[in-house]
MOPAC internal coordinates of N, CA, C and O (Angstrom, degrees):
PM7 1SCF
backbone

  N    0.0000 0     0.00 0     0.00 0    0    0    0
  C    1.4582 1     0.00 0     0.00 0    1    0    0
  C    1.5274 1   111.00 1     0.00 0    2    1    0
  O    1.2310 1   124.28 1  -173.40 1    3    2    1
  N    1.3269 1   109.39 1     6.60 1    3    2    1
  C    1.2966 1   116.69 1   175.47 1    5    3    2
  C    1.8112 1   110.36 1   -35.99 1    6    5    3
  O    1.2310 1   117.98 1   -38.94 1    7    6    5
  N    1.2799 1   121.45 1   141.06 1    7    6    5
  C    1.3366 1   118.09 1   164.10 1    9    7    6
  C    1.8596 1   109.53 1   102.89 1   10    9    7
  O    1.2310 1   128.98 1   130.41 1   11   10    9
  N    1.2621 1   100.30 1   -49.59 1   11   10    9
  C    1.4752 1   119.08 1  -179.54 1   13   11   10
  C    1.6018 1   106.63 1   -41.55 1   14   13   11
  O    1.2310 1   122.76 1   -45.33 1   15   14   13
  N    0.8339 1   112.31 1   134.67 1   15   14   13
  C    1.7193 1   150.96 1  -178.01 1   17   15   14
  C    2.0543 1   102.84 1   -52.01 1   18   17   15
  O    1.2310 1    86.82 1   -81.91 1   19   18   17
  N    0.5857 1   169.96 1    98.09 1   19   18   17
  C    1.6832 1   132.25 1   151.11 1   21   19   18
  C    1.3726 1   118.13 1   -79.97 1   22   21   19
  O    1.2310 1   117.20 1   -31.08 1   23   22   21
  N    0.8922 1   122.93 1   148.92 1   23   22   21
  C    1.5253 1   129.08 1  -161.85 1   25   23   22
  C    2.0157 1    93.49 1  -137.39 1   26   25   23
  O    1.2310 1   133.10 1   -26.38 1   27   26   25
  N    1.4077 1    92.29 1   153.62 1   27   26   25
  C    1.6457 1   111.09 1  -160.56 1   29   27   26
  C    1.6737 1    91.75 1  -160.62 1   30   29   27
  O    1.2310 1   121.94 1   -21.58 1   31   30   29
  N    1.3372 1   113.90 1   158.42 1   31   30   29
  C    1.0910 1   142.08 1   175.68 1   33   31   30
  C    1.6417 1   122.51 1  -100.42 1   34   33   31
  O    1.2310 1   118.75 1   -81.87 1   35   34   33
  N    1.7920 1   119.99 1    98.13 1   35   34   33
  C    1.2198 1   125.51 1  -159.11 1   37   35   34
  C    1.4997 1   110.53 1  -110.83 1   38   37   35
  O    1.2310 1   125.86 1   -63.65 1   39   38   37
  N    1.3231 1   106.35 1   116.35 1   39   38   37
  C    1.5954 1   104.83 1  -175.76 1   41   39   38
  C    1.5343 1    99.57 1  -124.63 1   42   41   39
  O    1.2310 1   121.20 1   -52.47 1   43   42   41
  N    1.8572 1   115.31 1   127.53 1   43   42   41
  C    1.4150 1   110.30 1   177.55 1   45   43   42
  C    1.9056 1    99.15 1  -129.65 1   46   45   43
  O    1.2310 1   124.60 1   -59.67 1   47   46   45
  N    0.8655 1   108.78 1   120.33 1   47   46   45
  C    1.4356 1   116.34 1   163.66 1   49   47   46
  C    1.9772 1   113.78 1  -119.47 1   50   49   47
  O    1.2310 1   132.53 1    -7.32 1   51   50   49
  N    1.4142 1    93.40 1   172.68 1   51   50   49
  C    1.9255 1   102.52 1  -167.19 1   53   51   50
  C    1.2246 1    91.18 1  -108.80 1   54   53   51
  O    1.2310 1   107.65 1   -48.54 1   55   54   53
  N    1.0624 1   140.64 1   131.46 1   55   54   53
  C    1.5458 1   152.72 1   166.37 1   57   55   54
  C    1.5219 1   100.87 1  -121.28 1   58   57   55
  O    1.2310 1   116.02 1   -87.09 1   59   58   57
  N    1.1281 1   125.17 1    92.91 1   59   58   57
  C    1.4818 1   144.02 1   138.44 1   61   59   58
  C    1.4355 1    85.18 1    97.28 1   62   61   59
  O    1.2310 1   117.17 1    78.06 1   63   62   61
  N    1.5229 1   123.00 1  -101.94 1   63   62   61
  C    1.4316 1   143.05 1  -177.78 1   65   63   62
  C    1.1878 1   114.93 1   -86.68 1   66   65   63
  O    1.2310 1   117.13 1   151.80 1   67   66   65
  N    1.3281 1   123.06 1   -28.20 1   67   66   65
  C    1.4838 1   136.56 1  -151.09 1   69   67   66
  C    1.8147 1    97.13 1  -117.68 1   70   69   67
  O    1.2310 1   130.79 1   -42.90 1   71   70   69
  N    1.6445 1    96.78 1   137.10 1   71   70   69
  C    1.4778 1   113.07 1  -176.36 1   73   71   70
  C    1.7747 1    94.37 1  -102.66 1   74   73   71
  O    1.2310 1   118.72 1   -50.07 1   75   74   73
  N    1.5551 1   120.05 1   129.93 1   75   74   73
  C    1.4791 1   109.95 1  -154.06 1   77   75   74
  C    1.9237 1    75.75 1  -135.77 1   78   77   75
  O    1.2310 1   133.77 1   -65.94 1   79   78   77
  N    1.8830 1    90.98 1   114.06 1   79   78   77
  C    1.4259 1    90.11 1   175.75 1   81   79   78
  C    1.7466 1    92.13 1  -125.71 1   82   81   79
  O    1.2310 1   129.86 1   -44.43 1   83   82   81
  N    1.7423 1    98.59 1   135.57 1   83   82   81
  C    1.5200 1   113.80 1   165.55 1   85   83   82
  C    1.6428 1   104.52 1  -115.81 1   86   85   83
  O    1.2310 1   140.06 1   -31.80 1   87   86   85
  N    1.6239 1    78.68 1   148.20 1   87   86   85
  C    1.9706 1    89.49 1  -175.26 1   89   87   86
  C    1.6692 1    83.08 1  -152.50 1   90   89   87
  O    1.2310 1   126.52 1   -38.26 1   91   90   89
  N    1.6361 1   105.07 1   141.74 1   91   90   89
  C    1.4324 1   137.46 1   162.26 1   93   91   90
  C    1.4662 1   118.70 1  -149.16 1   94   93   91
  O    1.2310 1   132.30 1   -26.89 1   95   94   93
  N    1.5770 1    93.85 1   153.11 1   95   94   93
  C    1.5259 1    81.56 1   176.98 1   97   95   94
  C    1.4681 1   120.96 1   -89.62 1   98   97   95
  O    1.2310 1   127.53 1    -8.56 1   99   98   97
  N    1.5600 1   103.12 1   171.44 1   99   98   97
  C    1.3812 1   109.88 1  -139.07 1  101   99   98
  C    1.7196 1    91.49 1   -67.23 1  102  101   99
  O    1.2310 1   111.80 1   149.02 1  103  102  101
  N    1.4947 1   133.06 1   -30.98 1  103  102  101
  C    1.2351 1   120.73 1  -153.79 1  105  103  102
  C    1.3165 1    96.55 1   -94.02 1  106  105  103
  O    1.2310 1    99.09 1  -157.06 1  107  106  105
  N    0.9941 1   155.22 1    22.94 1  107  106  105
  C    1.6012 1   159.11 1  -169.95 1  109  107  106
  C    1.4576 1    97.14 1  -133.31 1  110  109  107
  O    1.2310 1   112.49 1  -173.67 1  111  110  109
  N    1.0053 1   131.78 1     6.33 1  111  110  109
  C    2.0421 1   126.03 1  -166.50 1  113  111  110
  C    1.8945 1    91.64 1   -95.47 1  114  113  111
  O    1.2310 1   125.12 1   -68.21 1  115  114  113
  N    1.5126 1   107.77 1   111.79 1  115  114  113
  C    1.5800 1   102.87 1   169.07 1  117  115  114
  C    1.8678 1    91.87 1   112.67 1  118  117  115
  O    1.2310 1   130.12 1  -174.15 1  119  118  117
  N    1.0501 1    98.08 1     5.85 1  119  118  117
  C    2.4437 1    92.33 1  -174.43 1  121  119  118
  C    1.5158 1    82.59 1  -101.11 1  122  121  119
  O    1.2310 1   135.90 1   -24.87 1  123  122  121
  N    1.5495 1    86.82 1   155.13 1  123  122  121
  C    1.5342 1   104.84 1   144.96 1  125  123  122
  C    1.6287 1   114.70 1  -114.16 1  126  125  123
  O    1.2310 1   122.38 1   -26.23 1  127  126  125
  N    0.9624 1   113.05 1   153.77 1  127  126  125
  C    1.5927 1   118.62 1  -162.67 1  129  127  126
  C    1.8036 1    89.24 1  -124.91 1  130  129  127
  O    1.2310 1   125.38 1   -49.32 1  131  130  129
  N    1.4411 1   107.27 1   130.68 1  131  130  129
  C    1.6369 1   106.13 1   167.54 1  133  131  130
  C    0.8103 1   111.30 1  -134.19 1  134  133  131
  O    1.2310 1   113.00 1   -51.38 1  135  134  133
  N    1.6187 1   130.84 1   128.62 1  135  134  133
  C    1.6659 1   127.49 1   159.45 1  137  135  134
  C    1.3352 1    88.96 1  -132.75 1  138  137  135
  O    1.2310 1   130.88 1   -44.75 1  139  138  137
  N    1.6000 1    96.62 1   135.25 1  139  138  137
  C    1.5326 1   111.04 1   161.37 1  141  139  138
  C    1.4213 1   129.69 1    63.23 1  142  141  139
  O    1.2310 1    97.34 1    46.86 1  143  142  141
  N    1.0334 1   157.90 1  -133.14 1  143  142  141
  C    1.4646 1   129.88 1   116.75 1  145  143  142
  C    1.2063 1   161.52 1   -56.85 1  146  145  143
  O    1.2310 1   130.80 1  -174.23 1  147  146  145
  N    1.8361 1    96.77 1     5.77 1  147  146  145
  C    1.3416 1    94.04 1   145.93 1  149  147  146
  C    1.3129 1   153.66 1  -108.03 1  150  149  147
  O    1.2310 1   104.44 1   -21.39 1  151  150  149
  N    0.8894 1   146.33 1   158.61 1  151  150  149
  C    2.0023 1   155.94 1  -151.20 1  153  151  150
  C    1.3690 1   102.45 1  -115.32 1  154  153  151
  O    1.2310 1   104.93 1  -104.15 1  155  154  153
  N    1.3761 1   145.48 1    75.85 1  155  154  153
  C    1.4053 1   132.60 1   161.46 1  157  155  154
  C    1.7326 1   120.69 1   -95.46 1  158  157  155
  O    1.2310 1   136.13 1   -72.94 1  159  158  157
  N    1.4120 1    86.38 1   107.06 1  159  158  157
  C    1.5510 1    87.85 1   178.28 1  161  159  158
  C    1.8070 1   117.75 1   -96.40 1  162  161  159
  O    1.2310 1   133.73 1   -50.35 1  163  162  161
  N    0.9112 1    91.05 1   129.65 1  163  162  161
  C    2.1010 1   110.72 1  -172.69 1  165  163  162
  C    1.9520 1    86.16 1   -69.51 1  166  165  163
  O    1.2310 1   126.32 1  -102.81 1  167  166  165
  N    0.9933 1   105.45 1    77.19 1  167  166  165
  C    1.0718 1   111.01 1   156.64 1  169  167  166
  C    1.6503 1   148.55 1   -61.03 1  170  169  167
  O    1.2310 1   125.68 1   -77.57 1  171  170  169
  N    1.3616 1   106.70 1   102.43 1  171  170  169
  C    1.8781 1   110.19 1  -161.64 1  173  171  170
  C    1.4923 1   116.47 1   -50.75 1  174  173  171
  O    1.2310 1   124.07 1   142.50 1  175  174  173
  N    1.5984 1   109.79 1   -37.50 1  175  174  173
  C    1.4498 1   123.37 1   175.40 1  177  175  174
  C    1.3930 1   114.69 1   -53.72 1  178  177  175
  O    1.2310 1   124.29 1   129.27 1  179  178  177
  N    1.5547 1   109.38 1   -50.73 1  179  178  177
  C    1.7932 1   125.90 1   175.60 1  181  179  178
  C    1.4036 1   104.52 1   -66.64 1  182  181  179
  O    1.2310 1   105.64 1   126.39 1  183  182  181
  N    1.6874 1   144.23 1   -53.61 1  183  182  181
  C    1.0942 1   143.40 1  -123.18 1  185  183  182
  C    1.5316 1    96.17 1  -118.39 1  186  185  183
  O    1.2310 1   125.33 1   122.90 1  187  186  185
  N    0.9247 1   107.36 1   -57.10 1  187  186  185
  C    1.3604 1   107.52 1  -169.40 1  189  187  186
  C    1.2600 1   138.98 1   -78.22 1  190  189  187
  O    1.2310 1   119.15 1   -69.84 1  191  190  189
  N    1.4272 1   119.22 1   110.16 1  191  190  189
  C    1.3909 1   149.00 1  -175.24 1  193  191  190
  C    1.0626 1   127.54 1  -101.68 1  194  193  191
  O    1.2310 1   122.69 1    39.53 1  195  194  193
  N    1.4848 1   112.44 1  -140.47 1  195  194  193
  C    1.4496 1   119.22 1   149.58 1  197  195  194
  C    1.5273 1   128.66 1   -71.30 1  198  197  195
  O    1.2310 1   117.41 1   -32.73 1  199  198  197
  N    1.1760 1   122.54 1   147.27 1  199  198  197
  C    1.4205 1   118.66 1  -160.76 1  201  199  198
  C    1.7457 1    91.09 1  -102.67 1  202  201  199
  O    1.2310 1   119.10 1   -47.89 1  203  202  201
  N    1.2329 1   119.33 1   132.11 1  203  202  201
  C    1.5941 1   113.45 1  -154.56 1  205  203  202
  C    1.4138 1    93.21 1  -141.18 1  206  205  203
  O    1.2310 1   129.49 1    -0.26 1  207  206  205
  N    1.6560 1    99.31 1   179.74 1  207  206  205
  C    1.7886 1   102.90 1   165.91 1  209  207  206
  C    1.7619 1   101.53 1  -104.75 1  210  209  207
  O    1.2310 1   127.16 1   -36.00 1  211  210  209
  N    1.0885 1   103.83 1   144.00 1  211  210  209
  C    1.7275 1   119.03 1  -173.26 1  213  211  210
  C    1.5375 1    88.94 1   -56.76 1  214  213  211
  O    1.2310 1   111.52 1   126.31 1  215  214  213
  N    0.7601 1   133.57 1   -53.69 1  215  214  213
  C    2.0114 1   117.13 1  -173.56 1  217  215  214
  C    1.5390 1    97.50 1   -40.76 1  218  217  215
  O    1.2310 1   125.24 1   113.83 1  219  218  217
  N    1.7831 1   107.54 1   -66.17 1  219  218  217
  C    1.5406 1   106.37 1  -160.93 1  221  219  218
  C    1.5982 1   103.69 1   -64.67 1  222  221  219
  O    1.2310 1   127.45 1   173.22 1  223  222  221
  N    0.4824 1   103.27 1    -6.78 1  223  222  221
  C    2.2667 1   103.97 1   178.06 1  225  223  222
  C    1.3773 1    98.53 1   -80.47 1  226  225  223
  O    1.2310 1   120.78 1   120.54 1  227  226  225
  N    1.2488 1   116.12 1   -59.46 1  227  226  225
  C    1.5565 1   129.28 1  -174.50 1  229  227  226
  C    1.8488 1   102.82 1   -50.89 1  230  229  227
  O    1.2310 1   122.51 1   143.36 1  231  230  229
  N    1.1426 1   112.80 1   -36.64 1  231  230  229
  C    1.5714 1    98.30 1  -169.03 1  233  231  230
  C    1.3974 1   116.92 1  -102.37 1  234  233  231
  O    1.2310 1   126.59 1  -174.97 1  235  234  233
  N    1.5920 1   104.94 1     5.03 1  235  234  233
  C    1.0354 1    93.35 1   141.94 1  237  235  234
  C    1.8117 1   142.89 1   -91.31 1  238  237  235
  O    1.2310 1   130.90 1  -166.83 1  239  238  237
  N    0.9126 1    96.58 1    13.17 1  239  238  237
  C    1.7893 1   109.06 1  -179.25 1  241  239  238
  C    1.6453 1    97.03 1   -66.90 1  242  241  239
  O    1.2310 1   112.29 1   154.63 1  243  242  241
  N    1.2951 1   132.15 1   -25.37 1  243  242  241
  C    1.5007 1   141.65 1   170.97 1  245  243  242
  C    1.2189 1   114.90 1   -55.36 1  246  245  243
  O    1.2310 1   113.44 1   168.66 1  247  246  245
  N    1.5647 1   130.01 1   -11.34 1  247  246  245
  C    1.4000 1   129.06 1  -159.33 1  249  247  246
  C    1.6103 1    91.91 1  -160.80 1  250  249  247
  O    1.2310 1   121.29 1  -159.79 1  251  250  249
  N    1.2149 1   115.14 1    20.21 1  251  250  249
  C    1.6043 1   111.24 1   161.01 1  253  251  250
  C    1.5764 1   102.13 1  -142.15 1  254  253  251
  O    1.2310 1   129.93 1   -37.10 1  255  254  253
  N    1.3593 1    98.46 1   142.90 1  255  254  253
  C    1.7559 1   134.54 1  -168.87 1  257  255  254
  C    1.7593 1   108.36 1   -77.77 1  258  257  255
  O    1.2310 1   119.01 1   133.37 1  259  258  257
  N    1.4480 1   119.50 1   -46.63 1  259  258  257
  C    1.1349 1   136.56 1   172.84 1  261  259  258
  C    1.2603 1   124.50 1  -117.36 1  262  261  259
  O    1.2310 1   116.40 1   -75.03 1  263  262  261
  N    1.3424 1   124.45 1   104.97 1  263  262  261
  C    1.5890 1   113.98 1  -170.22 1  265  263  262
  C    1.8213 1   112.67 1  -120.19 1  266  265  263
  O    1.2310 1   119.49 1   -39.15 1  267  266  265
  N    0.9275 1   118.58 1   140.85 1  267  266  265
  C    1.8892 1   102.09 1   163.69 1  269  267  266
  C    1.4026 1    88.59 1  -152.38 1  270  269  267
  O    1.2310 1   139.42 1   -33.74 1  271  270  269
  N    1.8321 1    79.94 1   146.26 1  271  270  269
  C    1.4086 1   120.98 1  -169.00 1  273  271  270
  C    1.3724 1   126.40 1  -116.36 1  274  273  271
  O    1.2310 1   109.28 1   -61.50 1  275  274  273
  N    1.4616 1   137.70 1   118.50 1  275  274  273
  C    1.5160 1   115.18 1   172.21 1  277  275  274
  C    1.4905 1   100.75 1  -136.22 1  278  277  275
  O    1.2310 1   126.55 1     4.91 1  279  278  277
  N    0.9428 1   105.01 1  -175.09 1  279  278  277
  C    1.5495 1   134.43 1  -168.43 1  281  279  278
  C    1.9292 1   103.35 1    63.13 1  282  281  279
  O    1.2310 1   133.05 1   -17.89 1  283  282  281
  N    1.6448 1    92.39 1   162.11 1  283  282  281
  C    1.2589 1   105.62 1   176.89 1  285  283  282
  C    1.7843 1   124.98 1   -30.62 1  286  285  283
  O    1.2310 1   132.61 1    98.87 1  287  286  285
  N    1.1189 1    93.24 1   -81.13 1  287  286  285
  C    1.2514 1   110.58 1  -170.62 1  289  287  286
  C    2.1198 1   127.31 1   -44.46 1  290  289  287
  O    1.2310 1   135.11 1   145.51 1  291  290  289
  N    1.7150 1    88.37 1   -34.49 1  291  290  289
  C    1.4952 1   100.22 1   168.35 1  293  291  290
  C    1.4197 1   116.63 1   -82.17 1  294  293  291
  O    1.2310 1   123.25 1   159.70 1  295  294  293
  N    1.3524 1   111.38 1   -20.30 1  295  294  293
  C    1.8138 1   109.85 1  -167.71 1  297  295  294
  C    1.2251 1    77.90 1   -85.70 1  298  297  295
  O    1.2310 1   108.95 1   109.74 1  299  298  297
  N    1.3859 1   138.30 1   -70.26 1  299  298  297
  C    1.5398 1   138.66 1  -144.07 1  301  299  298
  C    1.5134 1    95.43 1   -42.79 1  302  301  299
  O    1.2310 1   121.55 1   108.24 1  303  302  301
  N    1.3556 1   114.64 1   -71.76 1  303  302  301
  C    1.5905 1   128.92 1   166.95 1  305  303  302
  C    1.5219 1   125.58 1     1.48 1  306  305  303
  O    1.2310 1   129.05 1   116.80 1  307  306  305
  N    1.4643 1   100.16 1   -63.20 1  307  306  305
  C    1.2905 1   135.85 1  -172.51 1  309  307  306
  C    1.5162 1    96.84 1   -80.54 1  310  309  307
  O    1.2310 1   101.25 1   107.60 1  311  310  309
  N    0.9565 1   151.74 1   -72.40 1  311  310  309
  C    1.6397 1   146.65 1   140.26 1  313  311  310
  C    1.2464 1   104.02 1    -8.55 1  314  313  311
  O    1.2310 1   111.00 1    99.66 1  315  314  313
  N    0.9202 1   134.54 1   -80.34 1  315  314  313
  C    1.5529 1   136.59 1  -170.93 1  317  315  314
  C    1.5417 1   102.99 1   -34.24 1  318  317  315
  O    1.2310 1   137.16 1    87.82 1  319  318  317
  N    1.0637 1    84.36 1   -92.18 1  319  318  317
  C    2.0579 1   108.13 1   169.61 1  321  319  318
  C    1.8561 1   115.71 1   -21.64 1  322  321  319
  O    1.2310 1   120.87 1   150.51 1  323  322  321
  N    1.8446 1   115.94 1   -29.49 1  323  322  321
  C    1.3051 1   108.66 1  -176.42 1  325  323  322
  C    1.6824 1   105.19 1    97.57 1  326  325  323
  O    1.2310 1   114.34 1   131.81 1  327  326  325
  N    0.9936 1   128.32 1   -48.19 1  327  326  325
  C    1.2615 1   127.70 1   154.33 1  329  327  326
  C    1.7178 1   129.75 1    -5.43 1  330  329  327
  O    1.2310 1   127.26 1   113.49 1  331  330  329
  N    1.1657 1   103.63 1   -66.51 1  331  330  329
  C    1.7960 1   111.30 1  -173.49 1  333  331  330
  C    1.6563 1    88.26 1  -119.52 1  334  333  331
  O    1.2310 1   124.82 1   -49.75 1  335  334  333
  N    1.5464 1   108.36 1   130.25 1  335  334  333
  C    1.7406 1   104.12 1   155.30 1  337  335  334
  C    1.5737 1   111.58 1   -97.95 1  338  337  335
  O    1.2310 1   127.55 1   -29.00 1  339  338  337
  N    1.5566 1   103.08 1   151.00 1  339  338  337
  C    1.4590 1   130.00 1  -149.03 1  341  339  338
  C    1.6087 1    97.53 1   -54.69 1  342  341  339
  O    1.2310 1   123.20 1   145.51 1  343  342  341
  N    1.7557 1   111.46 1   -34.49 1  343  342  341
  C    1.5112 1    96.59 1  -176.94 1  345  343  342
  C    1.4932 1   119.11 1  -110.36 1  346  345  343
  O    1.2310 1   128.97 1  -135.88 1  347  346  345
  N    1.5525 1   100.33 1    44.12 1  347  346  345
  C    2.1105 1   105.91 1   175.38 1  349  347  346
  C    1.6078 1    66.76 1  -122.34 1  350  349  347
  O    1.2310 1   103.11 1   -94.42 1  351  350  349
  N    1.6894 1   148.63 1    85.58 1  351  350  349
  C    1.0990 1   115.15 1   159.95 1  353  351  350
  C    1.9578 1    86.03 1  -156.68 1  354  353  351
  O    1.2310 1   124.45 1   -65.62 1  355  354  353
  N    1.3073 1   109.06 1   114.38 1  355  354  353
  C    1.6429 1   123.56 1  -173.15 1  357  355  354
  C    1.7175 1   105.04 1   -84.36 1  358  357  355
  O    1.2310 1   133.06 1   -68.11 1  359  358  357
  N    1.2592 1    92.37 1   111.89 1  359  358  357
  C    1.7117 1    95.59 1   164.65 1  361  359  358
  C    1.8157 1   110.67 1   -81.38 1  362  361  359
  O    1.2310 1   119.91 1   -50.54 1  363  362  361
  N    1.2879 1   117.78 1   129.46 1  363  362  361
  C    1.5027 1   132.56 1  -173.51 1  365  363  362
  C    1.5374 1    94.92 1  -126.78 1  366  365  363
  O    1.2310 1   125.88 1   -88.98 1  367  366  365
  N    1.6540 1   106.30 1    91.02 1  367  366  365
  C    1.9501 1   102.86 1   166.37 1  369  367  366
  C    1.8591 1   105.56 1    64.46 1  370  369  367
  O    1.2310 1   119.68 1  -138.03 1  371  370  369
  N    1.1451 1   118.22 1    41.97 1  371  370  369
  C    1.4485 1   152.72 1  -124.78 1  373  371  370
  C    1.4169 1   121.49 1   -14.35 1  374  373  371
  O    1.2310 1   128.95 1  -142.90 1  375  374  373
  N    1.3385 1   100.37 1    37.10 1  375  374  373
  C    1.4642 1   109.68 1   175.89 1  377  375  374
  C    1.7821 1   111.39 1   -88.75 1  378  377  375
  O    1.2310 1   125.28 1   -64.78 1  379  378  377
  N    1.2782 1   107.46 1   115.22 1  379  378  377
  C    1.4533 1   129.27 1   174.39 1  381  379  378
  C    1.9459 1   114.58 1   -32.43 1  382  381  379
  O    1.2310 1   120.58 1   -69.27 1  383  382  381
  N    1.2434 1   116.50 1   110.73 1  383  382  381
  C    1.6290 1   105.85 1   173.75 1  385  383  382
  C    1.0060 1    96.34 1  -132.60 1  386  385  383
  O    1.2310 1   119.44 1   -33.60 1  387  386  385
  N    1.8433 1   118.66 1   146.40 1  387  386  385
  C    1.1827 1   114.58 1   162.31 1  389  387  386
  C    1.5665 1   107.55 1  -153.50 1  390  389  387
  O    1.2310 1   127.92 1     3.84 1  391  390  389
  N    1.5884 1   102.36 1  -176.16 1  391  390  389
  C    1.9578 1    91.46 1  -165.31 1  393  391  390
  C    2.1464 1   100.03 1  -140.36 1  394  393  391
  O    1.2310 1   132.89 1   -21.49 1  395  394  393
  N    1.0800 1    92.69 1   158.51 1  395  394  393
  C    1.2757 1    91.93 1   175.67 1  397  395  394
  C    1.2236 1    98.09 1  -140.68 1  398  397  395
  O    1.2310 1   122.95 1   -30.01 1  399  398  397
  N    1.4905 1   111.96 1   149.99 1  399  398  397
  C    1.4132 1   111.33 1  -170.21 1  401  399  398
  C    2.2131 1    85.34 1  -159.42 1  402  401  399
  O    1.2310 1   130.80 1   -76.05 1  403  402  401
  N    1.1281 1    96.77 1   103.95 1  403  402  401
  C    1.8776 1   110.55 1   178.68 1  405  403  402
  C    2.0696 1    90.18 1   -95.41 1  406  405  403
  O    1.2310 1   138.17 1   -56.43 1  407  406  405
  N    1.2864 1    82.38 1   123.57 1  407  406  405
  C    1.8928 1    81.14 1   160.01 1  409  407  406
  C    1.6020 1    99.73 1  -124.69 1  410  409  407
  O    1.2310 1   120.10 1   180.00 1  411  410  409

């Protein structure tokens, strides 16, 4: 699959002070994910934006204050990148979530 694109779902809005960017990947947008007691639903209202390539989603986490992330492909990203470390990062039904929050 070398070469192939990944594409994720990038939504950034301004909430007061704070630039609040969500990114998932594109095939998880609309699941609910359950382990245990918790219920995380990939929410279309929250998630869904522009339909992007996971690099360009990823760089924007540089110019947003509040970010959360799930599925594979964006957390890995975000790991890669220095962004999220490997153990602030919650598996939900073993799909990868994680959050950034810069004050």
């Amino acid at each position: 699959m070398r070469g192939l694109k990944l594409k994720c779902y990038m939504k950034l809005r301004k909430i007061g002070n704070n630039v609040l960017l969500s990114i998932c990947d594109a095939e998880i947008l609309g699941k609910t994910l359950r382990e245990g007691k918790i219920v995380f639903h990939v929410a279309e209202q929250f998630y869904r934006g522009e339909e992007v390539e996971v690099e360009e989603a990823i760089a924007m986490i540089e110019t947003s204050t509040i970010v959360n992330l799930v599925g594979k492909n964006v957390v890995e990203k975000a790991v890669e990148k220095g962004y999220v470390h490997p153990e602030a990062i919650l598996k939900i039904e073993g799909v990868p979530h994680a959050q950034i929050v810069k004050l």
